[in-house]
N, C-alpha and C positions, 0 to 999 in steps of 0.2 A: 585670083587665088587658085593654088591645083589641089584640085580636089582627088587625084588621082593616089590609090591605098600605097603606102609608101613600103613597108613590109608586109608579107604575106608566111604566118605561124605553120608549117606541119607538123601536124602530131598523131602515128598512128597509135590505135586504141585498139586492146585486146585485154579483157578481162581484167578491168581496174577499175571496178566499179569502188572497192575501199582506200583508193588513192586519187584518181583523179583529179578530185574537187581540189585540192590542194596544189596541183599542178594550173587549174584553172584560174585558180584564185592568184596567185603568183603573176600569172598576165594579166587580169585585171587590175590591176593592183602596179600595172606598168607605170612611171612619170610619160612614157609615150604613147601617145594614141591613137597615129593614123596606121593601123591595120588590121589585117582580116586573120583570124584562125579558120584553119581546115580541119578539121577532126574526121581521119577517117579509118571507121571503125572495123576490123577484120575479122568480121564475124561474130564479135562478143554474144555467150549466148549467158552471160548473168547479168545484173542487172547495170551494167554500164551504160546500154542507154537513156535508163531513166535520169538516172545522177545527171547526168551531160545535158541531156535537156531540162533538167531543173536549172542547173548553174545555167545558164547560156539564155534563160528565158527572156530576159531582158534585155540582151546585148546583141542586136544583128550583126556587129563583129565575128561571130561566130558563127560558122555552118557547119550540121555534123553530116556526115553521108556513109550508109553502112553498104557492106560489100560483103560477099561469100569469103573466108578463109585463103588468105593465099600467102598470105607471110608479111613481114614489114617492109620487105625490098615492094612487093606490090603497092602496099597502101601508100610508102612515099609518095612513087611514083605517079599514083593517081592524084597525088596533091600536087606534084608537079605540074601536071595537065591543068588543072582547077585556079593554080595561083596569078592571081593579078598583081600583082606587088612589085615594085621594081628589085626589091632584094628578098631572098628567101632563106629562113630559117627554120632549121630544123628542132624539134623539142620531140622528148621522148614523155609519155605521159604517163611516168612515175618521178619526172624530175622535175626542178623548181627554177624560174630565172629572178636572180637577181632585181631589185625591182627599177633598180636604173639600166639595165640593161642593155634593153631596145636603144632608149636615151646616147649612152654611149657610143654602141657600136655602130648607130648611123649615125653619128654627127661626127665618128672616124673617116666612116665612110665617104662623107659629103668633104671633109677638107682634106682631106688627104688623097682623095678621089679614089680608095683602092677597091680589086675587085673581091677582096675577103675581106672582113674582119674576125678577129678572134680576141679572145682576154683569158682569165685564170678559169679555172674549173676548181670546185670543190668537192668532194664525195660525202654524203653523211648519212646517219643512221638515228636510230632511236635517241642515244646517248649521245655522238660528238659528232662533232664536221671537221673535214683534214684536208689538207693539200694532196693532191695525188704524185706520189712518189717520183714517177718519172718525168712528170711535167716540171720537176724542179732541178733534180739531176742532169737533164737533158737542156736545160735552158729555156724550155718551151715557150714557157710564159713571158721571154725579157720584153721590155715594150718597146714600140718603134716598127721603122717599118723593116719588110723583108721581102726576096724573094726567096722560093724554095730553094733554084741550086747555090745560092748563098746560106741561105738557112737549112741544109736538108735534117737538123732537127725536128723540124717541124712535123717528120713520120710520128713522134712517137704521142701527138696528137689528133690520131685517123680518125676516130669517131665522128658522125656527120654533125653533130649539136654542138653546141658554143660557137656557134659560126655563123657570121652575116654573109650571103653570097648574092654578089649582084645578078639578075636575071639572067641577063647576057654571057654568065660564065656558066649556067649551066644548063641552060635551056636546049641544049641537044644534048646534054651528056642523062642516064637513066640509072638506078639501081639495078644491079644484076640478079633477076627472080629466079634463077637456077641455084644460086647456091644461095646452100640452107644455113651457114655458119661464116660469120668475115665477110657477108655481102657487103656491107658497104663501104669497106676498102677500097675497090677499085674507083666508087664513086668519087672519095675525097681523094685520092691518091690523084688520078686526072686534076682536079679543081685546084689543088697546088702548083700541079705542072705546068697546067693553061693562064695562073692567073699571071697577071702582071705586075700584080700589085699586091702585097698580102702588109696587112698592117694589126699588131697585135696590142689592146690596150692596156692601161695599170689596171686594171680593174679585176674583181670577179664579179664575170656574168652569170654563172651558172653551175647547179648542184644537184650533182648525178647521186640518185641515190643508192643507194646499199640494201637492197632487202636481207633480213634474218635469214641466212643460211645459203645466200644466193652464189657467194665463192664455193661452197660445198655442194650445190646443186649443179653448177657447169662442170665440176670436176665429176661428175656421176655421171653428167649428161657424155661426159668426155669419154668416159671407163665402159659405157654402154653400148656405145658401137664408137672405137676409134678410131677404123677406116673410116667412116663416114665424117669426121671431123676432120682427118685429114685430107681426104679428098678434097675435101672444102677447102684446107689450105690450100692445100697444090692447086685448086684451080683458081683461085685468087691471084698466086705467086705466078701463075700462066699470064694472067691477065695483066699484071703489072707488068711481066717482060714485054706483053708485045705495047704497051701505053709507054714503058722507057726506047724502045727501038719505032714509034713512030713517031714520038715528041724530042726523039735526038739529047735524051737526059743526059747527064753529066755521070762518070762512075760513082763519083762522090755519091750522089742520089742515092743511084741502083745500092751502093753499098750502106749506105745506111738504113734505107727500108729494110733490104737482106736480113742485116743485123738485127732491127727491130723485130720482127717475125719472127727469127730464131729467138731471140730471148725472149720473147711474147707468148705468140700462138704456138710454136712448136716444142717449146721447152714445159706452156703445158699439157699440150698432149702425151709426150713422153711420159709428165706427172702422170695423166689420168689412163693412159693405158695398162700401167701397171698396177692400176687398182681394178681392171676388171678383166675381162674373158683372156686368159693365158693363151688360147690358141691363137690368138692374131698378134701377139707381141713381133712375131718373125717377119708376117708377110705387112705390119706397120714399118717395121725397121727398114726392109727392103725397099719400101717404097720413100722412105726417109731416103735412104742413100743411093737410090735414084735419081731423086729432085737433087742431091748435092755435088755428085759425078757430073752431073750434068750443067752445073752453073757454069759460067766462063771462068777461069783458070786463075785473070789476071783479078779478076771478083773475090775469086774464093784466099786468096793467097793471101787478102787484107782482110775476112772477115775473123774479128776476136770472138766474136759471139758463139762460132763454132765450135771452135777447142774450149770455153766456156763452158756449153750447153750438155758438149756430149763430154764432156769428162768431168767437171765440178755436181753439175747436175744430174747426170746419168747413171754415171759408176756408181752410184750408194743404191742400184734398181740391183744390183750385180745380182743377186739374190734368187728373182724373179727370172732370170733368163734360159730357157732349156737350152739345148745344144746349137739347135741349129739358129737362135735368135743370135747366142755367145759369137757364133762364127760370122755373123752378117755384122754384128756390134765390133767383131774384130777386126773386119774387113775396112770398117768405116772409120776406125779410133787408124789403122794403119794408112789409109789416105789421108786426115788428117795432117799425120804428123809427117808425112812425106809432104803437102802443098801446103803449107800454111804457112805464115813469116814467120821469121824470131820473133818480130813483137807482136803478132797474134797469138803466139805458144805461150808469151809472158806471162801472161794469168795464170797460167796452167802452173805454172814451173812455177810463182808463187806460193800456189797451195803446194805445198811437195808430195804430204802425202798419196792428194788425189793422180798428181802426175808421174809418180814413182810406180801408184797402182795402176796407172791408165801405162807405161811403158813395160810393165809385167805383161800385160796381154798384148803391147803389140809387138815384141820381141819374141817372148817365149808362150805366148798362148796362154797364160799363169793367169787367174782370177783368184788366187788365194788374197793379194793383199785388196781387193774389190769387197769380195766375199767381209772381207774385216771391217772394213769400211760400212759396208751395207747394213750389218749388225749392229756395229756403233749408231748409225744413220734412225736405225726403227727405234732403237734403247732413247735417242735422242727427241724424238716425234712423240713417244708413247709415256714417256716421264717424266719431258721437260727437263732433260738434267740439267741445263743451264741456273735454272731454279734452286734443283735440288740441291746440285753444288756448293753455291752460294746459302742453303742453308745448313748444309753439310758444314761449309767450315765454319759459319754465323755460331751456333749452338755446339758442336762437337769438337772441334780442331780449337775455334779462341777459345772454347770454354773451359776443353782441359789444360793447352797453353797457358792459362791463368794460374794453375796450381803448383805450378813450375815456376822458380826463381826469375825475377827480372833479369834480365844482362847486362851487369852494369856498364856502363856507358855507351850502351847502344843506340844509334841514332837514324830511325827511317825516314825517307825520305816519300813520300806519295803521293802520283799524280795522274790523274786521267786527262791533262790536256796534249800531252803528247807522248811521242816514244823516248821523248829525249831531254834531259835536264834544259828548263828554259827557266827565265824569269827570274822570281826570289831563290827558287832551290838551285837552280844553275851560277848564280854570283854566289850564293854561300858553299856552294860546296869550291868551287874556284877558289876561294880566299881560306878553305881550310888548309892543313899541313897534311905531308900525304902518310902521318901518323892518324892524326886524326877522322881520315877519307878511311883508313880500313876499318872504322867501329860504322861505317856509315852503310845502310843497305837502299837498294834503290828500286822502287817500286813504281814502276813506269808503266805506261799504256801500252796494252802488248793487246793481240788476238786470246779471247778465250781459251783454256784450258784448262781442265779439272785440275791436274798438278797445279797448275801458276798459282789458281785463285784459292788454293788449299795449303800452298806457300804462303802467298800473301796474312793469310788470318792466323797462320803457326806464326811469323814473324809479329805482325801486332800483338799474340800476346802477351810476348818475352821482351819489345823493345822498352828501353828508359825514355827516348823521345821519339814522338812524333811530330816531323814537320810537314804542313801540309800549305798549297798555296789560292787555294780554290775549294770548291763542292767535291768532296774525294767520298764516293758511296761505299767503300769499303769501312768505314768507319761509320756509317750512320746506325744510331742506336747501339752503340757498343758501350760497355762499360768497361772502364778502365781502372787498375789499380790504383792507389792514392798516390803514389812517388812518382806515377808518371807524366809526364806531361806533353799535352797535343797540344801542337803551336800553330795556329792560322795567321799565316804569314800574309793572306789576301793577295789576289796578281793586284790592283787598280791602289793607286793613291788617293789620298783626299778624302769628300765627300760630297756628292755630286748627285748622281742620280739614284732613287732608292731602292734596298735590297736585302733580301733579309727578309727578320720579321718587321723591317719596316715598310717593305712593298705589298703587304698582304693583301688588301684591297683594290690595288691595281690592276686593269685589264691585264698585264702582263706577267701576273704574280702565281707564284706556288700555295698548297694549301699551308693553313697553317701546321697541320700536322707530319709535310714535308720535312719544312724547316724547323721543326722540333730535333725529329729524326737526322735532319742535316748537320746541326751544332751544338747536339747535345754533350759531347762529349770533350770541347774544346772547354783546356786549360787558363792559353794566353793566346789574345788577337795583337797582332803587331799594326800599328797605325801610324801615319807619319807627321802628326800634331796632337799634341795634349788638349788643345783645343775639341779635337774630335772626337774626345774619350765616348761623351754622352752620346755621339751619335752609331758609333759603332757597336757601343753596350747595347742597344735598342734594336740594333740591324742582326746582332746575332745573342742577344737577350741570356747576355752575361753581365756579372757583377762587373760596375765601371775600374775596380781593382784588378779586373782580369786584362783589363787591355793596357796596351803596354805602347808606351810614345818614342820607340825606340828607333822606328823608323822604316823606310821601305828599302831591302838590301840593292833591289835590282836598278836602281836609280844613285847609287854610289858613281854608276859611268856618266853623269854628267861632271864630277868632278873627278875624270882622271883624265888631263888633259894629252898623255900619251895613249889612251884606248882613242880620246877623240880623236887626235891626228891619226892614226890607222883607219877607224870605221870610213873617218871622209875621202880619206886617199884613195879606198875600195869603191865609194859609190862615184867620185871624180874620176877614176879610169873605165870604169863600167858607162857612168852617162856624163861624157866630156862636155856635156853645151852644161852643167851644171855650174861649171869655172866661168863659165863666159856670160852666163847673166844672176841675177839675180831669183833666187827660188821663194813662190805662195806654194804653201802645204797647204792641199783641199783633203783634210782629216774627217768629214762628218759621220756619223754612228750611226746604225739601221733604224729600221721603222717598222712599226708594225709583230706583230706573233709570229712561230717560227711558220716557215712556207714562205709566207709574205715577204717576208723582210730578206729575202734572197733580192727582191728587187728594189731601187733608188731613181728614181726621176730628179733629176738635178735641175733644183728652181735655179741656181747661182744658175747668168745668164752667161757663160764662157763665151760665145763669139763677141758680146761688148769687154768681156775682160782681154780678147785676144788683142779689137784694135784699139783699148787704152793701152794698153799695158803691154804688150806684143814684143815690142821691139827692147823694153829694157827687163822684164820678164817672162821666166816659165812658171808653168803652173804644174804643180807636183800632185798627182791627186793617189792618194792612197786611204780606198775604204774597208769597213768592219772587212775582217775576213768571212761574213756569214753573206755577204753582197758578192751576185756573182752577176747580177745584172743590170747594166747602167746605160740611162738615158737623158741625152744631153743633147743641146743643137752645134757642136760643133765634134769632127769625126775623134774617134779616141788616136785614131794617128795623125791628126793636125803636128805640126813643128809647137804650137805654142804649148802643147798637153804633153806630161811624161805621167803616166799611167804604172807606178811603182805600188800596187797593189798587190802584186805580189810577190814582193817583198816580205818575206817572214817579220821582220822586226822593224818596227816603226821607229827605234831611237836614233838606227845613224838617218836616217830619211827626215829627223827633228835637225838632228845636227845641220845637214846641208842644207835645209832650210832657213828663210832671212823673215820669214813672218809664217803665221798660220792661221788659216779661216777655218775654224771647226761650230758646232753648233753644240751639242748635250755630249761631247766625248770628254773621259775623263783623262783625255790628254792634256789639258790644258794644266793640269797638275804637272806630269813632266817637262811642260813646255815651257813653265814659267819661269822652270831653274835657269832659260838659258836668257831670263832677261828680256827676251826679243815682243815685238807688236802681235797681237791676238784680235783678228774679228769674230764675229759671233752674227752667222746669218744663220737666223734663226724663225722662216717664215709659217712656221704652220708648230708658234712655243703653245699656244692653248692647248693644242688636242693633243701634243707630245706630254703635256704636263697631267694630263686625265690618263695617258695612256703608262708611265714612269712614277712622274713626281720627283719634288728636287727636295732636297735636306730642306735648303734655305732659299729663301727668292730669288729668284734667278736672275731678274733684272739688276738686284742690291751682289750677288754674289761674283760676277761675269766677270774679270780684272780686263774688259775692254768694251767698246760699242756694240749695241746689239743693231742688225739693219734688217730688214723684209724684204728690200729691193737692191737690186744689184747697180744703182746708179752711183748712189751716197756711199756703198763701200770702194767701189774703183775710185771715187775722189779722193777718200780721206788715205785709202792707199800710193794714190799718186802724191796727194800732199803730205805723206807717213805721219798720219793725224794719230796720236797716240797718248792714252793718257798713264805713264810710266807711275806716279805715287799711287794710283790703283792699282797696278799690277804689286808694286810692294806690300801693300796694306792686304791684298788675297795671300802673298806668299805667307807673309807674319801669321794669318790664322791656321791656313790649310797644310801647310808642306813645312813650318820650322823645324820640323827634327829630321829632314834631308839638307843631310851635309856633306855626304861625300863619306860617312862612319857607321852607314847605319849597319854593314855587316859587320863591321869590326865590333858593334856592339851586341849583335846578334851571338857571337860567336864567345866572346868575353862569358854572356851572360848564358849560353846555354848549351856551351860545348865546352869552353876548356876550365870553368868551375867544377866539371863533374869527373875531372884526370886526376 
């Protein structure tokens, strides 16, 4: 047996004597147990030591060791010296690990052989726990292995914690005790470089806390001397160039750290220099566009973060700037826009405003439309107008609107799932007359604007109909006059997984006072079986008179067999091996609350589906669009995989498809119209069913085989085992009133009765 401590904890300690124990408790409280905690304390002169030796009394896993004042880059470091452990983990001691943690991240370690491990990080507070923003935007967190210059994502998780490091990666590498701010950048930035192996798990391991006030306290800390903050950068950003020029990095690397920094650490010093001593805003800036003149050319040329930072984020400072800051900020906005590519300017040139103000000064020296901006900027920060707006038109704009005549045969159309007619309002306005298209107004997903959204609630309170196809919050809690009618037209058929006030209890569920607020003001729910009257009365807790079995519009194109021929023609010239073999559609739906559910571990075992199935199939796999991260054992560019995820619209992708394996999606509603075979692998249906909930039994409801393992579906696939009078018997309850009419009858009953 080796008896030898397999992880070794550091944790340095400064004045936490009213958090601690919680942080300690957390590793007790591990499923793993071979290792040893360092606790080493930097000074603490309140009572942290006692708390630490109470908790720790009984567990020689724990040794605490106190030390003079020197910072945390020391105290790591002295636990570096101290650790026996064959892998080393860092913990901050106000944060909490998961309590499988350990568990996981060395049993990654051990099969996978890698020299890091890593998993999800979560932030919380008194009140909630959240995913961190750019761990998720950035892909941080996908699972699997990686290395950096493959992944160089992986900057925008430098922090030393959440991370198993095998001894060997860092046992000559030290924190840097000279800088006081972004020390241990250099540390993890090396550990990436050097490793070999970096492997990232599904899991979360660990939860960084949020103290009350502690984003408000760095920004002070920032504003109080922000030389000194940035020096710290700059000599961080020193440190990384010569660690990228002796480990021969890739530019990719160099430029994505770059970028991270600028939109990180530098974008909030900017923040927080203008909130304090006005005399050093100048010689801040100067040394800003020191460190950026001086980047490499072919660096600077692709980083977007720049024209970002100093013109989206900057220019609303315009304000705060004396003359001679104005002239160094102009200097810098004119390098910019002289090295940077088109598609680094892109951003910029999106916001117009900011880039039309940010080309006043570097053209004609002009800070007037800055100046404009900047005022808007404080009006915005100091009043929340985004709020106010929205009660602005809530109470004043619908309310006097309302006193005002309806219009007769006005008809809105509103939606926040995109900028652009899709779905139910995109087939019914297509099938209107282009008489009927001008009573029509269209209320689409646009960027904020006091105008827009002061539009929007003048128009609700004059229109005769409202059609809506989803959760539209411009309507919630609104009262409407008696002759009008709000039509929830639902994007999803059937009924499947629950929603509404029928998911209230659900891990996944809103309050109920959301969903009051959300459907209060619906007329008629449009549903595509009579059958489902009672479940949708219940989902959005209207009279079962309100819902209407008229059908679902945007599923009319399974019966028009000249849209079929075109959508298939477009996806057979796009992906020609579609013609040449036979297509599985891998359709499954996400997991988990929002953060989470960006990621998908794919139990279906694809390299057995490859060498059954291989040669007389592909496998189509297109998931939720809220999955941005997917892990599977064979590559996503294998010949056997066509990866049509992104793909906006799933129906021609149904169309070219010859069967579908899905598991809780409510595709299987559109899918039935075409007839065709439906499996249902469905390995982890208990904890999805505590996490959703289904109308009906799922096992009774399914119009195909449910399997857990991927052997029994590749057979019953090869042998196209299918049981077709079930698939009938689901269409007869769920989907009878899609025929191919349901807009015709949309239109009949609530547009051209009212001409």
């Amino acid at each position: 047996m080796n008896d030898s401590i397999k992880i070794s904890i550091i944790i340095p300690v400064y004045h936490v004597a009213d958090i601690i124990e919680d942080t300690l408790k957390s590793i007790q409280n591990q499923t793993f147990e071979n290792y040893e905690v360092l606790l080493i304390d930097d000074g603490s002169k309140d009572e942290t030591a006692e708390v630490i030796e109470r908790c720790i009394a009984h567990d020689d896993r724990f040794h605490y060791v106190y030390k003079e004042n020197q910072g945390p880059a020391a105290a790591r470091n002295d636990g570096l010296k101290l650790a026996k452990g064959d892998f080393i983990l860092f913990v901050d001691s106000d944060d909490l690990l998961a309590p499988n943690a350990l568990t996981v991240m060395y049993q990654a370690a051990q099969s996978e052989n890698a020299d890091l491990v890593t998993g999800s990080t979560k932030r919380f507070n008194q009140k909630q726990e959240w995913f961190i923003d750019a761990h998720i935007t950035e892909n941080v967190i996908k699972p699997g292995a990686k290395t950096f210059e493959e992944n160089p994502e992986l900057v925008y998780s430098i922090g030393p914690c959440a991370k198993l490091y095998k001894k060997e990666l860092v046992e000559d590498i030290r924190f840097l005790e000279e800088i006081k701010y972004g020390e241990d950048q250099p540390f993890v930035l090396e550990t990436l470089i050097r490793a070999q192996k970096i492997y990232t798990v599904d899991e979360v391991v660990y939860f960084y806390r949020l103290r009350d006030g502690e984003n408000k306290s760095l920004t002070q800390s920032i504003s109080q001397n922000p030389i000194r903050i940035l020096d710290s950068i700059l000599q961080f950003l020193d440190v990384a160039k010569k660690l990228f020029n002796a480990y021969g990095s890739s530019q990719n690397v160099q430029l994505s750290y770059y970028n991270r920094v600028v939109k990180i650490e530098i974008s909030d010093a900017i923040g927080g220099v203008f909130t304090g001593n006005k005399t050093k805003r100048h010689e801040f800036f100067q040394k800003l566009g020191n460190w950026l003149y001086a980047l490499p050319e072919t660096i600077f040329y692709q980083m977007d973060a720049v024209p970002f930072v100093f013109v989206n984020r900057t220019i609303g400072f315009a304000l705060g700037m004396d003359k001679h800051t104005k002239e160094t900020y102009q200097a810098i906005l004119q390098y910019i826009f002289k090295h940077s590519s088109e598609e680094s300017l892109k951003v910029v040139r999106e916001a117009s405003e900011y880039y039309r103000a940010a080309l006043s000064i570097v053209e004609q020296g002009s800070f007037r439309n800055a100046n404009r901006l900047a005022v808007r900027q404080f009006i915005r920060q100091k009043f929340d107008t985004n709020k106010l707006v929205m009660r602005i038109g809530r109470q004043l704009v619908f309310r006097f609107g309302k006193l005002l005549p309806v219009k007769k045969g006005s008809i809105v159309f509103g939606t926040e799932r995109s900028d652009v007619l899709s779905g139910n309002l995109k087939a019914i306005y297509d099938c209107m007359s282009e008489q009927e298209k001008k009573r029509v107004v269209l209320l689409l997903k646009k960027s904020p604007s006091w105008k827009h959204t002061l539009h929007i609630f003048a128009t609700l309170a004059r229109a005769e109909t409202i059609v809506i196809d989803d959760y539209y919050n411009k309507i919630y809690s609104l009262s409407f006059k008696k002759e009008v009618k709000v039509i929830q037209t639902w994007h999803a058929a059937g009924a499947f997984k629950k929603f509404g006030f029928s998911a209230l209890f659900a891990s996944d569920s809103e309050t109920e006072e959301f969903e009051k607020r959300a459907h209060s003001s619906y007329t008629d729910v449009l549903v595509s079986s009579e059958n489902l009257i009672s479940e949708y009365s219940e989902a959005f807790r209207v009279a079962p008179s309100k819902v209407k079995p008229i059908g679902v519009p945007r599923t009319d194109l399974f019966f028009n067999e000249e849209k079929i021929r075109t959508l298939k023609g477009h996806l057979y010239q796009k992906y020609p091996v579609l013609k040449k073999k036979k297509a599985i559609l891998y359709a499954p739906t996400f997991r988990g609350g929002a953060g989470h559910r960006m990621n998908f571990k794919m139990q279906l075992d694809a390299l057995k589906m490859k060498k059954a199935l291989g040669d007389e199939y592909v496998l189509i796999l297109k998931f939720h669009p809220v999955v941005k991260n997917v892990a599977m054992n064979l590559a996503e560019q294998d010949e056997f995989i066509l990866d049509l995820s992104d793909e906006k619209d799933i129906n021609p992708i149904m169309l070219v498809s010859d069967s579908l394996i899905t598991d809780y999606s409510s595709v299987i509603f559109e899918y039935s119209l075409l007839n065709r075979p439906m499996y249902f692998f469905a390995d982890d249906l208990e904890n999805y069913h505590d996490e959703r909930g289904f109308y009906f039994p799922y096992e009774e409801m399914v119009p195909g085989a449910i399997y857990q393992e991927s052997d029994t579906l590749i057979r019953d696939i090869q042998n196209e085992q299918f049981d077709y009078e079930k698939l009938n018997r689901f269409k007869e309850k769920f989907v009878d009133a899609l025929d191919g009419k349901s807009t015709e009858r949309f239109i009949t009953q609530y547009v051209r009765h009212k001409e």
